[in-house]
C-alpha positions as CSV (number, residue, x, y, z in Angstrom):
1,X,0.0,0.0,0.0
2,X,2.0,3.2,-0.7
3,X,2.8,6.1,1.1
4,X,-0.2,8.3,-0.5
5,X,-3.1,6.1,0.8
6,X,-5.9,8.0,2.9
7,X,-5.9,5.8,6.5
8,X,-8.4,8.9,7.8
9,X,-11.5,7.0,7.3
10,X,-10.6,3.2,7.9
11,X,-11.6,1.9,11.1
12,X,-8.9,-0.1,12.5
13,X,-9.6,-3.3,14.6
14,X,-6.7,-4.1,16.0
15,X,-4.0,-1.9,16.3
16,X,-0.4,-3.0,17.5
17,X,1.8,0.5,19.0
18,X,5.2,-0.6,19.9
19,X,7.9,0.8,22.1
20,X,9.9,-1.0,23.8
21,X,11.4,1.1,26.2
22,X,13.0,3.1,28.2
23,X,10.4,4.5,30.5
24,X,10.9,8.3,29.4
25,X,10.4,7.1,25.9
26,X,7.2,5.4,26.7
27,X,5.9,8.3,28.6
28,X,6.4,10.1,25.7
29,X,4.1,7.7,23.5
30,X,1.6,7.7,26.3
31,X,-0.6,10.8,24.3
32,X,-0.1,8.4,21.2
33,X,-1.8,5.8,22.6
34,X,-4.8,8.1,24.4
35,X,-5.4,9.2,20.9
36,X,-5.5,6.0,19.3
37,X,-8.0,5.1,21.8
38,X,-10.3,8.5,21.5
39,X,-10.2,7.8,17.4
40,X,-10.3,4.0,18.1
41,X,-12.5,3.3,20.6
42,X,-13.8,-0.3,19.8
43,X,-10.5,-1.6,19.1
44,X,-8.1,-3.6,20.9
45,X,-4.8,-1.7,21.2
46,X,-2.1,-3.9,22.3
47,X,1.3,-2.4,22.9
48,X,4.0,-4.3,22.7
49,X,7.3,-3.2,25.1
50,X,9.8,-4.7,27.2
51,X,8.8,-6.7,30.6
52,X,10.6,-4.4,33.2
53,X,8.0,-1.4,31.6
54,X,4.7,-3.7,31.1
55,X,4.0,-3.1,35.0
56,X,3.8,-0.1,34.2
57,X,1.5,-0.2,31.1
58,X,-0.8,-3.2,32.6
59,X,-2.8,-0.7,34.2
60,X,-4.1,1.1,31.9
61,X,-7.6,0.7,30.7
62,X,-6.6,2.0,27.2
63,X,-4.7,-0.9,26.3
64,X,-6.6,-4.0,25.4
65,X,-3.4,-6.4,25.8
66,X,0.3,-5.6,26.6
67,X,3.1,-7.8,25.1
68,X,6.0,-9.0,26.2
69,X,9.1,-8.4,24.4
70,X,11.8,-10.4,26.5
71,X,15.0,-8.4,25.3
72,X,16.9,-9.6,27.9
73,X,17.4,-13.1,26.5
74,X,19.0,-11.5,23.4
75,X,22.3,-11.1,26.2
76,X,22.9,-14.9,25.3
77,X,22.3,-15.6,21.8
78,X,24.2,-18.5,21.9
79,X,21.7,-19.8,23.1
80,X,18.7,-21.3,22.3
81,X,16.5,-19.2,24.9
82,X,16.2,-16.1,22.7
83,X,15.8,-17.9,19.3
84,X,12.6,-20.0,20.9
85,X,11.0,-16.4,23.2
86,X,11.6,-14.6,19.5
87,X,9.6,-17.6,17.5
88,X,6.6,-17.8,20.3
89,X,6.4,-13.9,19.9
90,X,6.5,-13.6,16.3
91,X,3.5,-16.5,16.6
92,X,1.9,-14.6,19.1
93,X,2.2,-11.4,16.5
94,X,1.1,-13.0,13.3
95,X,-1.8,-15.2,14.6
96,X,-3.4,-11.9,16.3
97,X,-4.5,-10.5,12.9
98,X,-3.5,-7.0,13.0
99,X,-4.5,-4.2,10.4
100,X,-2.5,-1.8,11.7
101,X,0.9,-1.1,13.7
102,X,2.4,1.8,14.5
103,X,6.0,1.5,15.2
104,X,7.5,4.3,17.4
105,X,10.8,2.6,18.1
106,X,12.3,2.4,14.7
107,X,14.9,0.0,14.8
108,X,15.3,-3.3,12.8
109,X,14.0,-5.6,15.5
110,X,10.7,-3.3,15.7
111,X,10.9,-3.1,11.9
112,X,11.1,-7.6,11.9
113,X,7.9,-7.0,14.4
114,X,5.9,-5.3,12.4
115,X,6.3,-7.4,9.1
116,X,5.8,-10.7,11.2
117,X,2.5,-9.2,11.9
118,X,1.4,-8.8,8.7
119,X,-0.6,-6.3,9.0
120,X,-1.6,-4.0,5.5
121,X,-0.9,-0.8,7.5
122,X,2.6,-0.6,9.0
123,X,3.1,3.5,10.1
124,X,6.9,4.0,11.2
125,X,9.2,7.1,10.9
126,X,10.9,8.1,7.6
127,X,15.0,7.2,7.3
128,X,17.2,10.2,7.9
129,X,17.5,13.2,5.3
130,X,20.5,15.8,5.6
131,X,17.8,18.4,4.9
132,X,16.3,17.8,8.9
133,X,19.5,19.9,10.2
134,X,19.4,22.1,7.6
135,X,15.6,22.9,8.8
136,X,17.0,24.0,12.3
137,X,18.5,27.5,12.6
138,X,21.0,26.1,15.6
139,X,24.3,24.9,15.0
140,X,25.0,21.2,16.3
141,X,28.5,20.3,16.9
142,X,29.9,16.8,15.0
143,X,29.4,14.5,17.8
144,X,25.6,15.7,17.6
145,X,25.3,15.2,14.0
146,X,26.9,11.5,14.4
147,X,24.9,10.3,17.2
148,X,21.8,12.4,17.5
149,X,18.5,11.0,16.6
150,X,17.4,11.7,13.2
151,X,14.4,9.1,11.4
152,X,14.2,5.8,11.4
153,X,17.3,3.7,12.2
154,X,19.2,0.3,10.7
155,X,17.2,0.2,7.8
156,X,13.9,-0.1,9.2
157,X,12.0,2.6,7.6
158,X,11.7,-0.3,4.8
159,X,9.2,-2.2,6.7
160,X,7.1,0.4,7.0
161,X,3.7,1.4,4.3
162,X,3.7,5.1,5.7
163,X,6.2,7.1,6.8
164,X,5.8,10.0,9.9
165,X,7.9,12.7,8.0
166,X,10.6,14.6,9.8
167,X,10.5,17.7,8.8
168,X,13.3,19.1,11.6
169,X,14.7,18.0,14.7
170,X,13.6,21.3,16.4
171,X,10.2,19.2,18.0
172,X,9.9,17.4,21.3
173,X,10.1,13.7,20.6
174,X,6.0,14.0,22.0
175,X,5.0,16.5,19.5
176,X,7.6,14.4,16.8
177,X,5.4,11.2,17.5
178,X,2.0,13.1,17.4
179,X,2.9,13.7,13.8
180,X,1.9,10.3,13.1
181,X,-2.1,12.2,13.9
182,X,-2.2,13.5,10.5
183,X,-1.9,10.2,8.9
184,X,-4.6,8.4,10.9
185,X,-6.9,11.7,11.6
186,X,-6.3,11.7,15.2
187,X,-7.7,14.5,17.3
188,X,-5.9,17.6,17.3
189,X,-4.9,19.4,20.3
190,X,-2.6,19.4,23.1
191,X,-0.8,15.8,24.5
192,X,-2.4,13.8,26.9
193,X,-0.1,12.2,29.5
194,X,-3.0,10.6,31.8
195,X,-2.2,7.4,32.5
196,X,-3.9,5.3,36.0
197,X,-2.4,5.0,39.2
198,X,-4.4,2.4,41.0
199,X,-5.0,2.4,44.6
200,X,-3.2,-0.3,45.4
201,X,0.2,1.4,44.3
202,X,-0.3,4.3,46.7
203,X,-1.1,2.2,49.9
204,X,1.7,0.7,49.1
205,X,3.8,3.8,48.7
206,X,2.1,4.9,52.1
207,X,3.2,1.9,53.5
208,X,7.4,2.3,52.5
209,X,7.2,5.9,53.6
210,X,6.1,4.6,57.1
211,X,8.6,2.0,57.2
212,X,11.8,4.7,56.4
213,X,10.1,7.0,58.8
214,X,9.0,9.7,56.0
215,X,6.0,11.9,56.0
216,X,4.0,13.4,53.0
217,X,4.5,16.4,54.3
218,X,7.4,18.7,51.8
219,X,8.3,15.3,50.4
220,X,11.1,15.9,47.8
221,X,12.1,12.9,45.3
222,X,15.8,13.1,44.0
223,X,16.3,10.8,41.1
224,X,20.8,11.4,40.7
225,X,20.9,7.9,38.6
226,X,20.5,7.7,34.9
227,X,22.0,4.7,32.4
228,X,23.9,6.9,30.5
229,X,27.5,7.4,32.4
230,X,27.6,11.1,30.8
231,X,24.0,12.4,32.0
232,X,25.1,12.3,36.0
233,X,25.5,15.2,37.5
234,X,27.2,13.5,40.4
235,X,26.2,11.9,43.8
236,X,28.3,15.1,45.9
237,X,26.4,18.1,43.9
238,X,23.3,16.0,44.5
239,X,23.7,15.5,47.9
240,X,24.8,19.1,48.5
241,X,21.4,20.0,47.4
242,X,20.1,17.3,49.3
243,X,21.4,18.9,52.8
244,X,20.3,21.9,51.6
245,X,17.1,21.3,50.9
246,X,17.2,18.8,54.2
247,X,18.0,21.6,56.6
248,X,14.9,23.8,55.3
249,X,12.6,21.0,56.7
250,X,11.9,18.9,53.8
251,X,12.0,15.4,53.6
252,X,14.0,14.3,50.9
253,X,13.8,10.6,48.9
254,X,16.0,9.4,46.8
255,X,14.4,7.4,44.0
256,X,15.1,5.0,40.8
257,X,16.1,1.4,40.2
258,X,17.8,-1.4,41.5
259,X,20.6,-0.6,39.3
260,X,20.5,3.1,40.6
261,X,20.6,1.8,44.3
262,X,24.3,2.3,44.9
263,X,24.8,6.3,43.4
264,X,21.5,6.9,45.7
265,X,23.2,5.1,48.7
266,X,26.0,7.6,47.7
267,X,24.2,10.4,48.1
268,X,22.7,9.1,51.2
269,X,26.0,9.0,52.6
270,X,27.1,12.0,52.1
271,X,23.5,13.8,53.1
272,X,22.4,12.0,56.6
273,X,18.6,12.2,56.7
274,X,17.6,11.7,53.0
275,X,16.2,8.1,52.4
276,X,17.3,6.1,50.2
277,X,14.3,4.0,48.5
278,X,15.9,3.0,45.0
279,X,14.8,-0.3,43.9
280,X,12.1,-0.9,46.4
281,X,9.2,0.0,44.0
282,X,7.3,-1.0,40.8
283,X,7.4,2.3,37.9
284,X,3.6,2.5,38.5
285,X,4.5,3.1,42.7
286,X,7.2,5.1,41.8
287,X,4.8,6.8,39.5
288,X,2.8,7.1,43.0
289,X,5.6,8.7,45.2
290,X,6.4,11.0,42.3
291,X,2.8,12.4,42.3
292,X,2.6,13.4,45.6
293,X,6.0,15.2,46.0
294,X,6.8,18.9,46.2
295,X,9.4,18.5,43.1
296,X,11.7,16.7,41.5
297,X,15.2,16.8,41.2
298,X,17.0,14.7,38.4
299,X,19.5,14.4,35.6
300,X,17.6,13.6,32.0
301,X,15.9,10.4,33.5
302,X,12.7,8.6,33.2
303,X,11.7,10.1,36.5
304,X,11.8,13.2,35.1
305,X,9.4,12.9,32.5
306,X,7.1,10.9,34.7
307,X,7.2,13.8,36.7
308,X,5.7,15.9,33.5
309,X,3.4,13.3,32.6
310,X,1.9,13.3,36.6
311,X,1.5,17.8,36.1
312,X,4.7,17.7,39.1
313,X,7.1,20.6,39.2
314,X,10.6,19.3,38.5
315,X,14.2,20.3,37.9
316,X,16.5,18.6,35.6
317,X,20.2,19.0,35.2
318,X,21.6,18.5,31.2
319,X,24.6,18.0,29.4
320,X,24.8,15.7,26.5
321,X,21.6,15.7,26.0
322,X,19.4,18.2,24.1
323,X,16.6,19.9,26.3
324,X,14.6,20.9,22.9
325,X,14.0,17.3,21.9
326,X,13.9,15.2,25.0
327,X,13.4,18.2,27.8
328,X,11.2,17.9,30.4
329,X,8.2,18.7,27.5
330,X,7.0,22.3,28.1
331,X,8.8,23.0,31.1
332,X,11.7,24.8,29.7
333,X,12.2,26.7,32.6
334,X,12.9,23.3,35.1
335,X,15.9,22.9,32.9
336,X,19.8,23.8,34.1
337,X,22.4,23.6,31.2
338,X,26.1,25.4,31.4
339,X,26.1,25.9,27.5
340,X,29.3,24.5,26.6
341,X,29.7,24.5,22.4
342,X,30.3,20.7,22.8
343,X,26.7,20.3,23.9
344,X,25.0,18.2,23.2
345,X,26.8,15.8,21.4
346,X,24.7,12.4,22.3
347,X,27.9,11.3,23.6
348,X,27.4,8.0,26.2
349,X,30.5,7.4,27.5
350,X,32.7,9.5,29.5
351,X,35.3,8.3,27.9
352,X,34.6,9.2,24.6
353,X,34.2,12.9,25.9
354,X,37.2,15.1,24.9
355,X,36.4,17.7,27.3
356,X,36.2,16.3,30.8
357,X,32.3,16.4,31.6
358,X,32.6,20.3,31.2
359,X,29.3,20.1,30.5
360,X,27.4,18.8,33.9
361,X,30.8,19.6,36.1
362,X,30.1,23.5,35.1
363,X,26.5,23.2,36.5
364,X,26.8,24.2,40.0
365,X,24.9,23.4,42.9
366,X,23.9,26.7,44.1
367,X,22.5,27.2,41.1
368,X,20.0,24.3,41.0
369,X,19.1,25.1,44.7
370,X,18.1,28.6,43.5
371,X,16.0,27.0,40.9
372,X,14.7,24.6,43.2
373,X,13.4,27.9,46.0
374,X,12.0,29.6,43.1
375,X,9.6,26.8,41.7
376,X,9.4,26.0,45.2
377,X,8.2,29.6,45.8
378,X,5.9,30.4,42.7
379,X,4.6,26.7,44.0
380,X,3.6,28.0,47.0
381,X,1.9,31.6,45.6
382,X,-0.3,29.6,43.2
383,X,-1.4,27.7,46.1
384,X,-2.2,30.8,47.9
385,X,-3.9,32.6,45.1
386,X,-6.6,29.3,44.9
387,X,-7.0,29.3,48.6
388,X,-7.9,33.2,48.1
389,X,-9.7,32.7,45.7
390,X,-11.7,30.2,47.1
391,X,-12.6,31.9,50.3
392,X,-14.3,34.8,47.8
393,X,-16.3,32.4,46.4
């Protein structure tokens, strides 16, 4: 079916959206999926992602089924395990009878997906074009250019009938997957982020504040973990905020996974009093503990983006990393950046950087503290202004 085909008017039975991970990247598919289900609503919607963020999805009443994508056994594939979890899946796929999927991961293993469904309608993003920088009136340095995300990757763009266009790289990666609402004649209008928290998740969050001796009262979640070794800030700026911030009253928790456990026990360490709680919850408590804090205080992470997604005020430290695609969307005031030339420059690995971290080391502390009081601040005015207001009432 090419490229030019109206899709406006077909109603769609079952729809397949896939992305597999990592959590800030399926936040940001999260108003995809609401309007898929507003244009869809008779439909089952499956999504199909990776088990550590299915938790996470399972709750949601706009998804009909959520598949299991076991990356994990792909760290052996010597072995049989992944070859036989790959060949149940792509059963799983191709007996469902899609019409449509809607690939927002673009890479060749989502690409293999969506042809093993057979499905007639296969929507992905378009392969990288020069002309997408050309579009932007920014300079990006080389390491930017080589690394950054531009379309499709490895080829998959092949698998696809339609193609979301790229026009530039100047778009949030939630308004650059929205684009896909043109094609299908999705509702206009801003994102929607909503996404369930059931009840279960915050008695549970109640009940592992209680155990660490933590009130709700000025609860603030610090997320200094991230997977990429060039996005942290480090565990003594963050716990120099954390004493800070400590010492005006507030309680302070430090949050992410199991993974993240020892750079929070770092932190802990060096600021007695905060708490830390990485690995002892699901995403969707985490997601729960998150919503009821004062703000957030994090490198580019998924907690930050879950903090968007829950409405929560939140702070964010960047460095390689660029704010104007994968910021903290619409909040480009929560965001701290030195400005170093080099930046961003997608960069993982701190030893790959040439120019020793300038760009996170050159982001003080103070400074984030003072951005911290003044959300903290207009926070607390906006609350006072609805109180007034409601007393005149």
């Amino acid at each position: 079916m090419p490229d030019g085909t109206d899709l406006r008017d077909r109603n769609f039975r079952k729809i397949l959206l896939i992305k597999l991970s990592a959590v800030g990247d399926v936040v940001h598919t999260i108003p995809v999926l609401n309007k898929l289900r507003h244009r869809y609503p008779a439909a089952q919607l499956d999504w199909l992602v990776t088990p550590a963020i299915a938790e996470f999805l399972r709750h949601n009443p706009a998804i009909s089924n959520v598949v299991e994508f076991e990356r994990e056994d792909w760290s052996a594939p010597w072995r049989l395990t992944p070859f036989i979890s790959y060949g149940r899946l792509a059963l799983e796929l191709r007996q469902t009878g899609y019409d449509l999927v809607v690939d927002m991961h673009g890479q060749l293993r989502t690409a293999i997906f969506t042809l093993v469904t057979g499905a007639p309608v296969r929507i992905g993003f378009d392969r990288p074009r020069a002309r997408v920088w050309d579009a932007s009136p920014r300079k990006f340095s080389r390491e930017a250019r080589k690394h950054a995300w531009q379309g499709a990757r490895e080829g998959s763009w092949i698998a696809y009938t339609h193609h979301i266009q790229v026009p530039s790289l100047d778009v949030h990666a939630v308004d650059r997957y929205l684009n896909v609402g043109p094609l299908l004649g999705l509702a206009e209008g801003p994102p929607d982020f909503s996404f369930p928290i059931p009840p279960a998740a915050n008695a549970q969050i109640d009940a592992l504040l209680r155990h660490h001796g933590v009130g709700d009262g000025g609860l603030i979640t610090m997320a200094p973990g991230t997977i990429w070794e060039t996005k942290h800030w480090g565990s003594a700026k963050f716990a120099e905020v954390a004493r800070h911030l400590l010492r005006q009253g507030s309680a302070v928790a430090l949050i992410g996974t199991q993974r993240e456990r020892d750079v929070c026990e770092e932190v802990a360490r060096l600021a007695p009093g905060a708490v830390n709680i990485a690995g002892e919850t699901t995403l969707t408590e985490l997601a729960a503990l998150i919503r009821r804090s004062l703000i957030s205080v994090t490198n580019d992470s998924g907690p930050m983006h879950l903090a968007v997604a829950l409405d929560r005020p939140v702070v964010s430290v960047f460095g390689p990393t660029d704010p104007v695609w994968i910021g903290p969307y619409g909040r480009g005031d929560a965001v701290l950046r030195s400005g170093e030339p080099c930046s961003p420059c997608f960069l993982r690995q701190l030893s790959r950087c040439r120019y020793d971290h300038a760009c996170m080391h050159n982001v003080s502390a103070a400074a984030v503290i003072e951005r911290v009081e003044s959300v903290l601040r207009d926070q607390a005015a906006g609350a006072g202004r609805v109180k007034a207001q409601a007393s005149r009432a």
